[in-house]
C-alpha positions in Angstrom: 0.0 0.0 0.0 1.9 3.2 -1.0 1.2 6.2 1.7 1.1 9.7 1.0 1.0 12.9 3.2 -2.9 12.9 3.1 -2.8 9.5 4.4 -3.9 9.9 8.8 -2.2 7.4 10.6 -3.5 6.9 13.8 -0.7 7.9 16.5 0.6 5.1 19.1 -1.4 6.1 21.8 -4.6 5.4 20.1 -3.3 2.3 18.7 -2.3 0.9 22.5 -4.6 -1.4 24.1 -4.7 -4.3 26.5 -4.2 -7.3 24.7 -5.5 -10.8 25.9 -2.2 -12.5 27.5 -3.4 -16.0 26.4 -2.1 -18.8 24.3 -3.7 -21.3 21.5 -5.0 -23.6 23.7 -6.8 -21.2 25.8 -8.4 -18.9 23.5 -9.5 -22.1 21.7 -10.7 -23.6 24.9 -12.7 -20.3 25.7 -13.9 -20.0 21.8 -17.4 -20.7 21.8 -18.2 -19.3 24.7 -16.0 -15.7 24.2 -17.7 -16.0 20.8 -21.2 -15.7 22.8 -20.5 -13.5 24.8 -18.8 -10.4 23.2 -20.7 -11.3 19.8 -22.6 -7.6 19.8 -19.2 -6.4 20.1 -17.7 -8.7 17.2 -20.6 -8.2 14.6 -20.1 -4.5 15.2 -16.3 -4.4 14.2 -16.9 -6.6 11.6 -19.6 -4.7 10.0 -17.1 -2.0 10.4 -14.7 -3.5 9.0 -16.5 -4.7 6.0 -18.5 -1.0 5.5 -15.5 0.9 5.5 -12.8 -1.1 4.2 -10.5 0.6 6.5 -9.6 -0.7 9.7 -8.3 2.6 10.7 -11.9 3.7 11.0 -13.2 0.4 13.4 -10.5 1.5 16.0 -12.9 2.3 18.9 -14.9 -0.8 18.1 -11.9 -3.1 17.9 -11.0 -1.7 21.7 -14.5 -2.7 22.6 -14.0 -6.3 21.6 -10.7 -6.5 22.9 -12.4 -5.2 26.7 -15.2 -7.3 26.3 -12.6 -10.4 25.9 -10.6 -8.8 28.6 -13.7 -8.7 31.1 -14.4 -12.5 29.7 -11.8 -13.9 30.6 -11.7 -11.9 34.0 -14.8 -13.5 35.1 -14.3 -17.3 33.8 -10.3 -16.5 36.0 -12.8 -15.7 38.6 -15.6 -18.3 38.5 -14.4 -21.0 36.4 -10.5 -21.3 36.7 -9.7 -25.2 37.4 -11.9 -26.0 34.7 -11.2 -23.8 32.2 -7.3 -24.5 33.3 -8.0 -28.6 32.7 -9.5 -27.7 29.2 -6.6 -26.0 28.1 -4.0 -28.1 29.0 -6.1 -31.3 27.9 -6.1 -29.3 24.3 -2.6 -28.5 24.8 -1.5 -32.4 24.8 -4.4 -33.2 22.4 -2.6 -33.3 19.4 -0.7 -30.7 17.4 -3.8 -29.4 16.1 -5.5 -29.3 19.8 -8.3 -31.5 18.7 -11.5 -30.9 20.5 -12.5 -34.6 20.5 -10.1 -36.0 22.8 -11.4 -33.7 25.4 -14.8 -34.0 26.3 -14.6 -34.4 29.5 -12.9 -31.7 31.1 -15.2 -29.7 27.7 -18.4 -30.7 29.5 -17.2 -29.4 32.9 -16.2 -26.0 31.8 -19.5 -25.7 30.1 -21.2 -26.5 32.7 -19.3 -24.0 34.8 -19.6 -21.5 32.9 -23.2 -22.2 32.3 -24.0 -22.3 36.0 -21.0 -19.3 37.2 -21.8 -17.6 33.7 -25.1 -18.0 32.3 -23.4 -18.3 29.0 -24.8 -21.7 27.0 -22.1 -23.1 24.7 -23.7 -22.3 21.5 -24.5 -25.0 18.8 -22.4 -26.3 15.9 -22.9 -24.4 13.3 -24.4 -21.2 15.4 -21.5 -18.8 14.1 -22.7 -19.5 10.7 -25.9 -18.6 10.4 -27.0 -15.6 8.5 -28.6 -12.8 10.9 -29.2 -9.0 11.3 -27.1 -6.7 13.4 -28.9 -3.8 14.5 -26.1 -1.0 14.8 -26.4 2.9 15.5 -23.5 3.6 13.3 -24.7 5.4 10.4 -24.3 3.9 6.9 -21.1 5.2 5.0 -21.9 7.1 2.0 -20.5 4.6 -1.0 -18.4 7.4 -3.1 -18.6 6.5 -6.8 -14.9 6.1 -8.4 -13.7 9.1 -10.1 -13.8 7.7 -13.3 -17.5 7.0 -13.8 -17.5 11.5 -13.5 -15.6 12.1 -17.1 -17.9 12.9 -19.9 -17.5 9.4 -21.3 -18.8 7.5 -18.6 -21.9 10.3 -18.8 -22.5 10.1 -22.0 -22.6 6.1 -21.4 -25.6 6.1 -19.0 -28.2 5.2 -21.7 -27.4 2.4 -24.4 -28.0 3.7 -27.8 -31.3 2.4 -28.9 -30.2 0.5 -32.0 -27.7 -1.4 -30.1 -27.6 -5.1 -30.6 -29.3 -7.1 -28.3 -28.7 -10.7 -29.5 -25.3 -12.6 -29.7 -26.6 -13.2 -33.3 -25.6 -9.9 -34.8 -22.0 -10.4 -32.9 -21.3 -13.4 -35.2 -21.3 -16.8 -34.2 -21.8 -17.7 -30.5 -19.8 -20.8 -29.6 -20.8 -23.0 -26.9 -23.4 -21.3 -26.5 -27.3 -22.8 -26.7 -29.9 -20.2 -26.5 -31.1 -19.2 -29.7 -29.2 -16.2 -29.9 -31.1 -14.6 -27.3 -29.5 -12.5 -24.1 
C-alpha cells in the first residue's frame, strides 16, 4: 500500500490497548463461549470492517472487543479457573492441532461451569454461521462512486444507444453457446 502525506495514521497512543495475554489452547478452549458473549461487540467491528474497508476507522470498536474479551476472561479466571485451566491443557496435549475430540470431559465441565457461574450456553455447531441482522447505531457510509465514472464518457454512457444489438446473433457466431441467440 503506497502512503502519501494525506494519508492519517492513527498515533501510538490510540493504537495501544490491553491485549489478551493467552495462548492457543486457551483462546480455543474459551472460543465458543467468548464467541457468545462479546458477539454484539464482534458483529459490530466486523460490519465496520466490511462498510469501511479501513480498519483505521473500526479502532474504537476493535477496543471494545478486545475489553469485552478482557472482562471475559476476567470472570471465567474468577468463577471457572480449574476447569477452564484442565480444558486447556487437555487441548494443549491433544494433538498438534489441539483437537477438540479427545477432550470431552474436562469440555463438558467447563460448560457447565460456565453455564451455571456464567449464564453463558455453549452455543450449537454451526451457530457462528448462520445468516442474521445486526442492528447497529452507526450510520451507513456514503459509497463514493470512483472518479472515473464522473468524465464525460462515462456520462455520456448512461443510456445504451437504442439501435444497439441485443442478441449474440448480430456479434457473429456464438460458440458453446445454446440459446437461440437470445440474451
Amino acid at each position: 500500500m503506497v502512503l502519501t502525506m494525506d494519508v492519517h495514521l492513527p498515533t501510538e497512543e490510540e493504537l495501544t490497548v490491553e491485549e489478551v495475554p493467552l495462548a492457543t489452547p486457551g483462546l480455543k478452549a474459551a472460543a465458543f463461549h467468548l464467541g457468545k458473549a462479546c458477539e454484539v461487540q464482534n458483529n459490530e467491528f466486523m460490519l465496520c470492517r466490511a462498510e469501511t474497508g479501513d480498519p483505521r476507522a473500526c479502532l474504537k470498536e476493535g477496543k471494545e472487543v478486545t475489553s469485552c474479551s478482557m472482562n471475559f476472561f476476567r470472570a471465567v479466571k474468577k468463577s471457572c479457573y480449574a476447569e477452564f485451566n484442565s480444558y486447556s491443557n487437555c487441548l494443549e496435549r491433544s494433538s498438534n492441532f489441539f483437537e477438540y475430540s479427545k477432550c470431552r470431559k474436562t469440555q463438558a465441565a467447563l460448560d457447565k461451569c460456565v453455564l451455571d457461574n456464567m449464564n453463558i450456553e455453549r452455543p450449537h455447531i454451526g451457530y457462528f454461521c448462520l445468516p442474521r441482522i445486526h442492528e447497529t447505531d452507526r450510520p451507513k457510509p456514503e459509497e463514493q462512486p470512483p472518479a472515473w465514472m464522473n468524465s464525460d464518457k462515462a456520462v455520456k454512457l448512461k443510456e445504451m444507444p437504442k439501435d444497439f444489438p441485443r442478441d449474440y446473433q448480430s456479434w457473429g457466431q456464438a460458440w458453446g453457446l445454446n440459446h437461440g441467440g437470445r440474451i
